[in-house]
N, C-alpha and C positions, 0 to 999 in steps of 0.2 A: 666838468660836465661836458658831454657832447652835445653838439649841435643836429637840428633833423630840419628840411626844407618838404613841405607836403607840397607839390609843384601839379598843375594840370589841374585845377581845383575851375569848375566851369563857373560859377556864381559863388563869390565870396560875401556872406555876412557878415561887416565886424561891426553892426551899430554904431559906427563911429562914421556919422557924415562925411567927417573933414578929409577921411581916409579913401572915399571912393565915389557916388553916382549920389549927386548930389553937391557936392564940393565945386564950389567955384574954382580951384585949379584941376579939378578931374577934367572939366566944360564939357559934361554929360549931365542933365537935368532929367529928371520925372517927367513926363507931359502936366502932372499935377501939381508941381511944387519937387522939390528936393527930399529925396527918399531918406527915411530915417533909418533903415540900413545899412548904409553907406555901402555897397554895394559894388564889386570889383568883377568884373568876367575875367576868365585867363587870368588865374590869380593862383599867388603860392603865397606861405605863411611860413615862417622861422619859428621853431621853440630853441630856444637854452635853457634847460633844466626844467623847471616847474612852468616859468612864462614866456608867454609871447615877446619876442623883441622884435620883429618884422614882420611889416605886410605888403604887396600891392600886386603888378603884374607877373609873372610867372616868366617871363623875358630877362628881369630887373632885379631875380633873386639874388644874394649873394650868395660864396662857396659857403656849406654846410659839412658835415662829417659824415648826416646819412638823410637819405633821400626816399620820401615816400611819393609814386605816381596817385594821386586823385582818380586816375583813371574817367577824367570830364563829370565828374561827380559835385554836387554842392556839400558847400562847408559852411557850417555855421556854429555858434555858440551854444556849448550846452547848454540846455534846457534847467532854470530854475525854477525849480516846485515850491512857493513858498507857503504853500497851506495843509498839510497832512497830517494824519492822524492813525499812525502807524501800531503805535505798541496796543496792543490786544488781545484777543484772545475769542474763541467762538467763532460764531456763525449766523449769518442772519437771513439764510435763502427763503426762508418761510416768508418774513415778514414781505422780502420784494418781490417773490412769487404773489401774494395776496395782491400788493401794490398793483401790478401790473394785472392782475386778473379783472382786478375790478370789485373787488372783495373788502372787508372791512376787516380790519388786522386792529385786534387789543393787547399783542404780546407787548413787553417792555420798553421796546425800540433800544435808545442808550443805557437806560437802564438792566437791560438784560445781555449787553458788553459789560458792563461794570460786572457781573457778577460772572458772567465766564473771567475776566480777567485778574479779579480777586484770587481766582479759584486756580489759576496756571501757576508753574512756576518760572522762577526767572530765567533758567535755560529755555519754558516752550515760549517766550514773551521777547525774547532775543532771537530765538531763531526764525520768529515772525518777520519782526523787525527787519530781522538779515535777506530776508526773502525776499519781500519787498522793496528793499533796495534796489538790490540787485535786479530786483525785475524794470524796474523804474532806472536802473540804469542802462543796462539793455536795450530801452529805447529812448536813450538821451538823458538821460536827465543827471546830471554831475552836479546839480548843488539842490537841497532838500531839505526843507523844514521838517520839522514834527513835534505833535505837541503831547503832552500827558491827557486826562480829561477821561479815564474809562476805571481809576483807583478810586478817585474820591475818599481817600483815609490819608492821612500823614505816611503812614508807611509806604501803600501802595501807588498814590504818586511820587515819592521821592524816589521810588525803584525803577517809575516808570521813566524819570527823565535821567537816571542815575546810569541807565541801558543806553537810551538814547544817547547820550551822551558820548557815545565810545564810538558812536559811529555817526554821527553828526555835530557841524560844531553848532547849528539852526536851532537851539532846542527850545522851545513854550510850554510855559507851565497854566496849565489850563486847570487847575484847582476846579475854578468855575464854569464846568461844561453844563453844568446839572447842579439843582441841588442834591445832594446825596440824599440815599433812599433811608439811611441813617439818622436822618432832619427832616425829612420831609413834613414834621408839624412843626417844626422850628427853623426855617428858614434864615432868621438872624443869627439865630447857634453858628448856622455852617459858614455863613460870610464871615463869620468873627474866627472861626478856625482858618478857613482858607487866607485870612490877611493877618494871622496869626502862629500858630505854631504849625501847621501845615506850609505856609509862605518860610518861616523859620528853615525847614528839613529841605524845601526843595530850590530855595532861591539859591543853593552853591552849585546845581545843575544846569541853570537854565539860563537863557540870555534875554528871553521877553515872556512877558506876562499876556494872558489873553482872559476873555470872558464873552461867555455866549450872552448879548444884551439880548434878551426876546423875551414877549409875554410866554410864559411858563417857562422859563428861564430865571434871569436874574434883569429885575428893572435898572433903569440910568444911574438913579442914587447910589445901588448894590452895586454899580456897573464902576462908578467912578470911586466909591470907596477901596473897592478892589483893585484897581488898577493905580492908584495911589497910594496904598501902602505898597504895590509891586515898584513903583518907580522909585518910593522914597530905600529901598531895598538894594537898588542898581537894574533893575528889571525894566526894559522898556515895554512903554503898552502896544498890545495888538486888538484887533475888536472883530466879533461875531455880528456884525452889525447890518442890521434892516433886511435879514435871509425872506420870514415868512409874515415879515407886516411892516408897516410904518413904524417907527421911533424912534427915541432918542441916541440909538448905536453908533448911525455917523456923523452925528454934531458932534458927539462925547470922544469920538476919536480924533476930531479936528481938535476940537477943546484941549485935548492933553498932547496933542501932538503923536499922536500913533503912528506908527510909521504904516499901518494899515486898516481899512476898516474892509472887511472880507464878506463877500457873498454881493449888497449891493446890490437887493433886487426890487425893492420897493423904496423909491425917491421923488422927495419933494424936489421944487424949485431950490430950496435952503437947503439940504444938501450935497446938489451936486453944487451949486454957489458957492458953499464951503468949500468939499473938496477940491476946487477950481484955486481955492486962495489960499492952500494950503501946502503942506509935503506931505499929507499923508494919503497914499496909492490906493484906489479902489481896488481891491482884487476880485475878480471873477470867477466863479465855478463851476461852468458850465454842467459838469460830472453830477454834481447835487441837482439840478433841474432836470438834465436828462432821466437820471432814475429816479425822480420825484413826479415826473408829467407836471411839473410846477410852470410858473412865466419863468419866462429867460432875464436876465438882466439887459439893459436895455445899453447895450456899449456903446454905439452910436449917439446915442443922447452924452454920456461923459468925454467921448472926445471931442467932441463937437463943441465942447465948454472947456477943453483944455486942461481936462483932469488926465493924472497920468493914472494905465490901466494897468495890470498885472493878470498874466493868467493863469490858473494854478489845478490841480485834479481836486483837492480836497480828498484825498483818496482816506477812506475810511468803511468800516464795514456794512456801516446803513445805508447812508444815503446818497455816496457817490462811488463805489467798489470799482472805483479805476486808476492804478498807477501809471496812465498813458497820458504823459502831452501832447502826442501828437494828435490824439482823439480829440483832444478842447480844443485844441488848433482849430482842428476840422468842423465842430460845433460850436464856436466861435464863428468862422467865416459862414457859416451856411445859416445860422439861427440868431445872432446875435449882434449882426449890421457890420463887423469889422471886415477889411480889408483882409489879403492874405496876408501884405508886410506889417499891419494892424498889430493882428495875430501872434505872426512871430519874434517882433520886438517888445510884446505885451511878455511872451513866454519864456523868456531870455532877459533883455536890458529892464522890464518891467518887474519880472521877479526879483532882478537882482536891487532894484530900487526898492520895494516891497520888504528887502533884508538889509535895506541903505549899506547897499556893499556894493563900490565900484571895481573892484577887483575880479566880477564874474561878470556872466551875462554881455561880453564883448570881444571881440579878438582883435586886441590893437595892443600895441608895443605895452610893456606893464602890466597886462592883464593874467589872469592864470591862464596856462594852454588848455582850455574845457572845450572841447570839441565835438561837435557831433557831424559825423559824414552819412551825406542821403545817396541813397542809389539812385539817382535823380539831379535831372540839369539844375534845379531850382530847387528852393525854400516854398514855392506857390503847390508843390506838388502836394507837400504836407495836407494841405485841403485839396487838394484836385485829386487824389487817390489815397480819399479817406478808407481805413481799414490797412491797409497794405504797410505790410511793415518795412519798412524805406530805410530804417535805420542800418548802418553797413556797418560801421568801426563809431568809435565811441574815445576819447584823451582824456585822463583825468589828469590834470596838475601834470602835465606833458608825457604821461605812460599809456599804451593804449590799451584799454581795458577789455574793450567788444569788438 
């Protein structure tokens, strides 16, 4: 394997404290406290092969075999997505046209994905998928979740995560996004498929389990049964938890140890308490309030409690139709009380906790080389020149893709 040194890198993020601004041997401090960035100026980084094996100042690199100029550009960690809802099919411009207009919309919502996505075959449902991606990596983002949740049949989600699969290792089996429009007068029928021969066809695809807990959804009881046959399966749980009311979604996610309870926008005192005394990541989604005109989630209030945050698109075709991080960045700092290094540690080191993978979401020796280069001195531009697409070159597992 050849060696590549990126050198002239203006503001280095490798979330690694100990590695740069913040570090008691750096003897460069925050004025606030020690930055969880860990934060390098004049900074060069070493790949060999797929990983990072060096970081610090750009003076102190050693000899490499090939040499890329930064050209005073910031470098940071690719961008982890860890909430998506990719595989589908259709269109839903009507419904958020009305949304926005101020109109009253009675088409299907989820239910009228389910039925475009029945209806595609597995090359137009793949080349969605592939699309999206790719657009999503384009502007950073090298590690990505995505869940099933638009099939609601044995067949049609084990295809859904059977696709997904080929091009993510992140894959959620969301059986329970909806009840199917197939049960709809029988609500226990579908939980008992979805933790039954439905879980049977799709638990060899997937690596965690999810369930939208919400009234007109599936309650706590449906919530934890389902997510318990997914563990007792090798599935670990993810949760839908407290999007458009108060309930049981992020107690039931600390209860089983989820490694996420996602959205987190309606909270008691007892739930962030919990999530405070726990491992499992609030994830944020800015993307769904924005196209909802809903409340934001209140991010300020969970760090403040010492929960860890995660930020993610939620990108899917209703309610948050954005493959961009760097947009929730921006909607994050400006709406939701976070900081801009807040933000970017939430979209990187916090996604990557959100998929309890320390392997991404950092750039320090061991890590994968997952890169994202801004045309921009800093990571605070992300939000200071919201809209503007910043993203320059793009590393996946140490190749340069963008």
């Amino acid at each position: 394997m050849s060696s590549t040194v990126i050198t002239n890198i203006a503001t280095l993020v490798t979330n690694d404290p100990s590695l740069g601004q913040g570090s008691p041997r750096s003897g460069t401090f925050e004025s606030a406290g020690s930055s969880p960035l860990g934060l390098i100026r004049d900074a060069a980084v070493v790949v060999d092969g797929d990983r990072v094996v060096w970081t610090g100042e750009s003076s102190k690199a050693p000899a490499t075999d090939n040499r890329v100029d930064a050209g005073g550009r910031s470098l940071l960690p690719g961008f982890v997505d860890s909430h998506s809802h990719l595989v589908f099919a259709g269109d839903r411009t009507e419904e958020f046209n009305a949304r926005m207009s101020g109109r009253g919309y009675t088409a299907g919502g989820i239910r009228t994905t389910v039925a475009a996505t029945r209806a595609a075959s597995d090359e137009e449902l793949e080349a969605n998928l592939t699309r999206y991606l790719s657009e999503a990596l384009s502007q950073g983002t090298t590690t990505m979740e995505t869940k099933s949740g638009y099939g609601l049949t044995v067949a049609d989600e084990a295809r859904a995560l059977r696709l997904a699969a080929r091009h993510t290792d992140e894959v959620t089996y969301l059986g329970a996004h909806i009840v199917s429009p197939d049960h709809a007068d029988d609500p226990a029928a579908y939980v008992a498929l979805v933790t039954g021969e439905m879980l049977d066809a799709c638990a060899p695809h997937a690596r965690w389990i999810d369930v939208f807990c919400e009234k007109g959804a599936f309650d706590g009881d449906q919530a934890r049964a389902i997510l318990t046959a997914g563990r007792a399966r090798g599935l670990h749980p993810r949760v839908h938890a407290n999007q458009l009311s108060y309930g049981p979604g992020v107690q039931l996610a600390v209860e089983l140890d989820a490694a996420s309870a996602d959205h987190c926008t309606h909270l008691t005192d007892a739930d962030v308490d919990a999530l405070a005394s726990g491992d499992t990541v609030a994830t944020l989604l800015p993307g769904a309030e924005f196209s909802t005109r809903a409340e934001w989630p209140d991010a300020r209030r969970l760090l403040d409690a010492g929960v860890t945050v995660a930020l993610s698109t939620d990108c899917n075709p209703g309610s948050s139709f954005t493959s961009s991080v760097p947009f929730c960045v921006a909607l994050a700092v400006r709406d939701m009380g976070m900081t801009p290094d807040e933000a970017v540690w939430s979209a990187t080191a916090g996604g990557a906790a959100a998929l309890r993978r320390t392997d991404v979401g950092r750039i320090a020796p061991g890590a994968y080389a997952d890169l994202t280069l801004l045309d921009a001195p800093s990571h605070v531009h992300l939000a200071y020149r919201p809209g503007v697409p910043l993203v320059s070159g793009v590393w996946r597992r140490g190749v340069r893709v963008v």
